[in-house]
N, C-alpha and C positions, 0 to 999 in steps of 0.2 A: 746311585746318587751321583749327579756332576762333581766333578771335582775342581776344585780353586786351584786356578793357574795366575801365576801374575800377568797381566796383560794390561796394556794400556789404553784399555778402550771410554769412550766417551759416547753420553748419550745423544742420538741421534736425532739433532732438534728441529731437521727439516722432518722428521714424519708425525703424522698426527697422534693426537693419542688414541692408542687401541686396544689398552689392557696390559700391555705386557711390555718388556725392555727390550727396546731397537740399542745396539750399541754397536758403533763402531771404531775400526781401529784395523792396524797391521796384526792378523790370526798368526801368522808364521814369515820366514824371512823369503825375499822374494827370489834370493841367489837360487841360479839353475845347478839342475842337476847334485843335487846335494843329499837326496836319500841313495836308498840301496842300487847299487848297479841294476840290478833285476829290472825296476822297475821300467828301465828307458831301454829295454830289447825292443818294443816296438811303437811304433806312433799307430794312432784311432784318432780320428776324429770325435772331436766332442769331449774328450775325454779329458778329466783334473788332474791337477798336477798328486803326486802323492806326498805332500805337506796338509793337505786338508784330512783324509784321513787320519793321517799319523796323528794331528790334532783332535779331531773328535773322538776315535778311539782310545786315546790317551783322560780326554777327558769324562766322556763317558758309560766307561766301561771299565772291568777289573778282568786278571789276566784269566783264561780259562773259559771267555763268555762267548757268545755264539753270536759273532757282527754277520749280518746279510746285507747284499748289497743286489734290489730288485732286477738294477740296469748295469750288467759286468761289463759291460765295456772290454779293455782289453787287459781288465783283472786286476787294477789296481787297488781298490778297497781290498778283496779277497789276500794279495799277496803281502797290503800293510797288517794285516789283522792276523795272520800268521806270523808275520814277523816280531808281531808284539806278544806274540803268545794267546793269540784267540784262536778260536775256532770260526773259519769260514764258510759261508756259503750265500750262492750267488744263483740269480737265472737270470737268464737273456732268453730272447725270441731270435735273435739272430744267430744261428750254428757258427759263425765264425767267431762272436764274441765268447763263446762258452768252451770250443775247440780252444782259443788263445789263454783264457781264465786258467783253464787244467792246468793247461802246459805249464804254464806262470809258476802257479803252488806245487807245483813237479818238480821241480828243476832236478838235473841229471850232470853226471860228472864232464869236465873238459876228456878226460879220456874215455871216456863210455862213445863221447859225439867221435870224435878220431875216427874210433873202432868203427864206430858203424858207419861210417862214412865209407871206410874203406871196403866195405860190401857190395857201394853202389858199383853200379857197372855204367858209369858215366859216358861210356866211350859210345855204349849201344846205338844202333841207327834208330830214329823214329819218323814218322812220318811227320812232313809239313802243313800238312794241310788245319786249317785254322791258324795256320801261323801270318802269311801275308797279306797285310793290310791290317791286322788286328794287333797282331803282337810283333811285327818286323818294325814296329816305328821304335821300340824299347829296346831289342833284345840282338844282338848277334846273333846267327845260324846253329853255331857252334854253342853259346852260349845256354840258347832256348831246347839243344836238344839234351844240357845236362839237366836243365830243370824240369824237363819231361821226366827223366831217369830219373831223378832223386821224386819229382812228385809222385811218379810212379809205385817205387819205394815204399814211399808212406801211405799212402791211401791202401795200399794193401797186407800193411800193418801197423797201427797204430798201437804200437806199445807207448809206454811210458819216454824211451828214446827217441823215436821217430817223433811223437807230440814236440819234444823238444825241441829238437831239429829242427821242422815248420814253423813250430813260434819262429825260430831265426831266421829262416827263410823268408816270410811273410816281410820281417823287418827290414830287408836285403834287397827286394824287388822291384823298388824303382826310389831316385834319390839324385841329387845334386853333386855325386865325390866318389873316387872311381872307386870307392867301396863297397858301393852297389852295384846290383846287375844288368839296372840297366845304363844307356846311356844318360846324358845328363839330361833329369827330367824333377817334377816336384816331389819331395821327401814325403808330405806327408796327405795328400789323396790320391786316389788313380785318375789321372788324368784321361780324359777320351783318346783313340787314336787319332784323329787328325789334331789334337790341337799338340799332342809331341810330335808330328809332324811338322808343324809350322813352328817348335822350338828347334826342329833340330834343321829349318832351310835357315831360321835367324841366327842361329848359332852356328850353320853350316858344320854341321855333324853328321853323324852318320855312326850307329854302335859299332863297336868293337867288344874282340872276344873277352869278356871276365870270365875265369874260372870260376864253377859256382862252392867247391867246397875249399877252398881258402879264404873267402869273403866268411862260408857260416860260421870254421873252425877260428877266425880272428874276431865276431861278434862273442860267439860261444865266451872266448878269454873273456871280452868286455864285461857281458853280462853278468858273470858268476867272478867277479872279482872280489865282492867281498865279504863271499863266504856264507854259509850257515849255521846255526846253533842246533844241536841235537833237539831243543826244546821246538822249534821251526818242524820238523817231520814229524815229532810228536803230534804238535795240535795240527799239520795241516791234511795226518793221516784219516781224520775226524771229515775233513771237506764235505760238504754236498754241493755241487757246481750241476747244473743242468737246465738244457731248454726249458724254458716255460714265462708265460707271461706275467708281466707285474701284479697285472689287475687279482690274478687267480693264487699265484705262488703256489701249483702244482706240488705236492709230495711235499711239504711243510707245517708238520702240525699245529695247531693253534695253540698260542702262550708257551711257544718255546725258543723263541730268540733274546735277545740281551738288547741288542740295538742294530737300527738300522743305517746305513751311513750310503748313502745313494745321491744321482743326480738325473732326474728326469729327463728328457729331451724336451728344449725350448721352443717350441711352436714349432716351422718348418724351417727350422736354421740349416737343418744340417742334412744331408740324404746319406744317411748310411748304408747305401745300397751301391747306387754307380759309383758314391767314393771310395767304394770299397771293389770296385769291380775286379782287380788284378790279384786280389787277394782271395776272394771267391774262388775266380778261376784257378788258380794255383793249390786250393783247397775242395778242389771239386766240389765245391757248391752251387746249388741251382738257387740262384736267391727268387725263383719263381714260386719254388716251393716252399718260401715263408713269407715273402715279399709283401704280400697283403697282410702281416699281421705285427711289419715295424710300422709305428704310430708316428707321422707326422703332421700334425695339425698344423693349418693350415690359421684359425680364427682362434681367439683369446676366449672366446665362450665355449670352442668344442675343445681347446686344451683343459679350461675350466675341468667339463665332465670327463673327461679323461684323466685329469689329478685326484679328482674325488674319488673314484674306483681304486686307485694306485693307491689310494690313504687308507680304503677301507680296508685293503690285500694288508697292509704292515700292522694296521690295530688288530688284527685277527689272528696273526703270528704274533705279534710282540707279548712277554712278557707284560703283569700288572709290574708297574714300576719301570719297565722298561724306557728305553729312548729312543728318537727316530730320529735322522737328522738328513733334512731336506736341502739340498744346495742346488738353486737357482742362481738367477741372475736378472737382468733386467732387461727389457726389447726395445727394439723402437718400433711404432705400427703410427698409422695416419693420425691416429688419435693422440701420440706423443710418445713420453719415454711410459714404459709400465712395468711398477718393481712385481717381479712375478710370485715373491717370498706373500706378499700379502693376499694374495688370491689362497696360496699352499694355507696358511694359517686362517684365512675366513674359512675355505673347506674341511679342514681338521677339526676346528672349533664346531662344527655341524655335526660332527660322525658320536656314533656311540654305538656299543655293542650292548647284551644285556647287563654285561657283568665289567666291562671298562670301557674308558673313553679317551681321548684326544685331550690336552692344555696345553697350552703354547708357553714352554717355560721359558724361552727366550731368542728374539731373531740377533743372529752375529752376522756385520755385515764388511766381510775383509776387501779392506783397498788399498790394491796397490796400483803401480804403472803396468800396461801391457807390456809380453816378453817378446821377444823376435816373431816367437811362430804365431802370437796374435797382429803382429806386423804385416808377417809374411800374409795373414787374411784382408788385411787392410783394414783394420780396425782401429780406430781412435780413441786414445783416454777421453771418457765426457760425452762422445758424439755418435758413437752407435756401435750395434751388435751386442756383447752382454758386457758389461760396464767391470762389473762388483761382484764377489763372489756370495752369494745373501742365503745364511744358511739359519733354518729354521727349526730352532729344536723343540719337539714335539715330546710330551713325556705323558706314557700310556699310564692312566691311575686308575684302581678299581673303583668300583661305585660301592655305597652300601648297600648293603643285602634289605630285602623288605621288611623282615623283622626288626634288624637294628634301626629300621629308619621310623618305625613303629612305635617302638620302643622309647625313642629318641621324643615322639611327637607326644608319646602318654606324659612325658615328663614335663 
């Protein structure tokens, strides 16, 4: 059951009526960086901040319940639902969101990363080839042959330490402040090579050597600064994290989640593929070999059946009684601005299983001002890209059985 929070939300008298409470209002406070350190080891694209979770898990869900999150991203639902004492589990289709998810709900000591750092053999020669003209726009000589060694490293064993390690790494590999590896380049996608070439003839640059395990062992402090509860390894020992697609939810019995807390991909906003390119490569992933199966629509009618599928995957997991909570946002396409929560809720109100169905128990629609890094996209409050954060909560009810409703009718 939702639980009553005091919030000051108001109902929202630009939307028509459609059955159910539009309310808005400020969901959570907008000040950055104010959850767990954990969460900010790495920037994603696309990816929420973790006050929205902390918010819907808080409100609907009790401690012990099994929150999934269809689209892990770079683990943030998974890592707030441990923290609050759930149980997580996540799929991605892309290997590098589900590699980063692990890690996330892993985490490993500041002395554990030390140790094994000092096994690498950083000094080792490797060869350059793939390196000029692809990765010489980023990286010093010296530089890219400790990140050979340390990738090296890890890809040939991923233990629970190593996973960690790379989470940091990943976070590490290209950025604006000499705390990164490479030179000064943007923080949070992988730029192409030529165009950190034409930052660094504007900038008149040219990298210089970073050591790469003093940057991970000073993120490593960052990250795990503030700590763990015994009860955090407990529920995140429970985890299920792996590949699979939304639409399917591969290896997830049906009517055995609590609530879902997810955020779709917004038509073709985002390419998490080349913005992810340096992070791939770094993690030997062939994004060849799933490439065709991340979903970027292109048109509001193939998003359409692509969200119906995604809704039918969570009614067939979810618990009766259970909750889903769908956070979109809104587009702009030639046809105007289009809030994308009311398409999720026309589709939801469609579905039905034999034994539950979909009700739209209420859309929350949180507004605040853009933060820097929505800046840094060039995005304007009001004027485009995704405005509001418009979460849809969906609450799975059983239907009645044919006798009762039989029964019901003799009467």
């Amino acid at each position: 059951m939702a639980k009553s929070q005091s919030l000051k939300l108001v109902q929202d008298k630009t939307a028509a009526d459609c059955g159910y409470k539009r309310l808005v209002g400020e969901l959570w406070t907008a000040q950055q960086r104010q959850m767990h350190s954990l969460h900010y080891s790495v920037s994603y694209r696309g990816s929420f901040k973790p006050e929205l979770p902390d918010f819907c898990i808080k409100r609907y869900s009790e401690k012990g319940a099994v929150v999934l999150d269809p689209f892990s991203g770079r683990g943030t639902t998974a890592l707030q639902a441990n923290l609050l004492g759930r149980v997580a589990w996540a799929r991605d289709v892309n290997p590098l969101a589900v590699l980063m998810t692990r890690a996330k709900t892993n985490p490993v000591g500041l002395d554990e990363i030390v140790l094994r750092l000092n096994e690498v053999d950083f000094a080792r020669p490797v060869s350059l080839k793939g390196y000029a003209g692809r990765l010489s726009p980023f990286y010093h000589p010296d530089t890219y042959r400790e990140l050979l060694n340390l990738r090296t490293h890890i890809i040939r064993k991923r233990d629970r330490i190593n996973s960690f390690i790379e989470l940091l790494a990943l976070s590490r590999l290209h950025g604006h402040s000499p705390g990164f590896f490479s030179v000064y380049s943007f923080p949070q996608i992988s730029i192409p090579p030529e165009r950190q070439e034409l930052i660094n003839r504007k900038r008149r640059q040219s990298p210089d050597y970073r050591p790469v395990a003093p940057r991970v062992i000073k993120k490593a402090a960052q990250a795990l600064r503030d700590g763990f509860s015994s009860d955090f390894f407990s529920v995140s020992s429970a985890n299920d994290i792996d590949i699979g697609d939304a639409r399917e939810l591969p290896g997830i019995p049906s009517s055995s989640v609590d609530l879902v807390v997810t955020s779709p991909p917004f038509l073709d906003k985002v390419d998490y593929l080349t913005d992810n390119w340096l992070e791939l490569w770094f993690s030997g992933i062939d994004m060849r070999a799933f490439g065709d199966q991340v979903i970027m629509c292109s048109a509001l009618d193939e998003w359409r059946l692509f969200i119906s599928d995604v809704l039918k995957g969570m009614l067939r997991v979810l618990k009766p009684r259970g909750y889903a909570v769908v956070e979109v946002g809104e587009v702009e396409t030639n046809g105007g601005t289009t809030n994308l929560d009311e398409i999720v809720a026309e589709e939801a109100s469609k579905l039905s299983s034999p034994d539950k169905r979909f009700v739209v128990e209420e859309v929350l629609v949180n507004q605040q001002q853009f933060t820097k890094l929505a800046n840094c996209f060039k995005v304007d409050n009001n004027r485009k890209g995704t405005n509001t954060n418009r979460l849809v909560v969906l609450k799975c009810v059983p239907k009645k059985s044919r006798q009762r409703r039989s029964r019901n009718q003799a009467r």
